[in-house]
C-alpha positions, 0 to 999 in steps of 0.5 A: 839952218833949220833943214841942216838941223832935220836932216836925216829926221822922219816925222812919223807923227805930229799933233796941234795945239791951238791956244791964242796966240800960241800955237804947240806942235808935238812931233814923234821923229825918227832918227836914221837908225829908227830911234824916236823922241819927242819934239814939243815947239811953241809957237807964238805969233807977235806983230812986226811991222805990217805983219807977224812974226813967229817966235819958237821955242823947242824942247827935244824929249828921248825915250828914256825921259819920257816917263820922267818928263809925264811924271813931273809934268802930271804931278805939276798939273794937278798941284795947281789944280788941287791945291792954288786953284781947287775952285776954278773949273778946268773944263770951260778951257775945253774945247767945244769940239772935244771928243774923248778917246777911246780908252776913255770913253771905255774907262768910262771916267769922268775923272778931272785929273790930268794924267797923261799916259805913254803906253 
């Protein structure tokens, strides 16, 4: 079922995210007449039997929702941060391996809020 669904879709990007026992997969696609959008899966192993199984959950985002989705998402993020959980610092969640990007590090902010840009 899962092919029937793709068919005529070309993945022009994808990127990982490994948490626990959840896995996030952000995947840029093309249609057949090269329009794009997002598709945001979890992925999150549990046991069966002797072995696992993969429960996944996806969320298909179109460009003209994009800008919507990061705002709520940005204002979502920063309200726990700022406002239920201020105390916590959110930087042991980082991983040791982390590098920041390049416009980053050309900002040269050091600034804790998440802001997610689609530029």
């Amino acid at each position: 079922m899962e092919d029937y669904l793709n068919k005529g879709q070309e993945e022009i990007f994808s990127e990982r995210v490994r948490a626990g026992k959840r896995t996030y997969f952000f995947d840029v696609k093309a249609t057949r007449s090269n329009d794009y959008y997002l598709t945001i899966t979890e992925s999150k192993r549990r046991p069966k039997g002797d072995g696992f199984v993969y429960d996944k959950h996806k969320i298909f985002l179109y460009k003209e929702d994009f800008n919507k989705f990061v705002e709520a998402l940005n204002k979502s993020v920063n309200y726990v941060k700022e406002e239920l959980l201020p105390e916590e610092d959110f930087s042991k969640f980082d991983r040791d391996n982390y590098e920041p990007t390049e416009a980053k590090m050309e900002e040269g902010s050091e600034d804790d809020t998440t802001e997610l840009k689609w530029d």
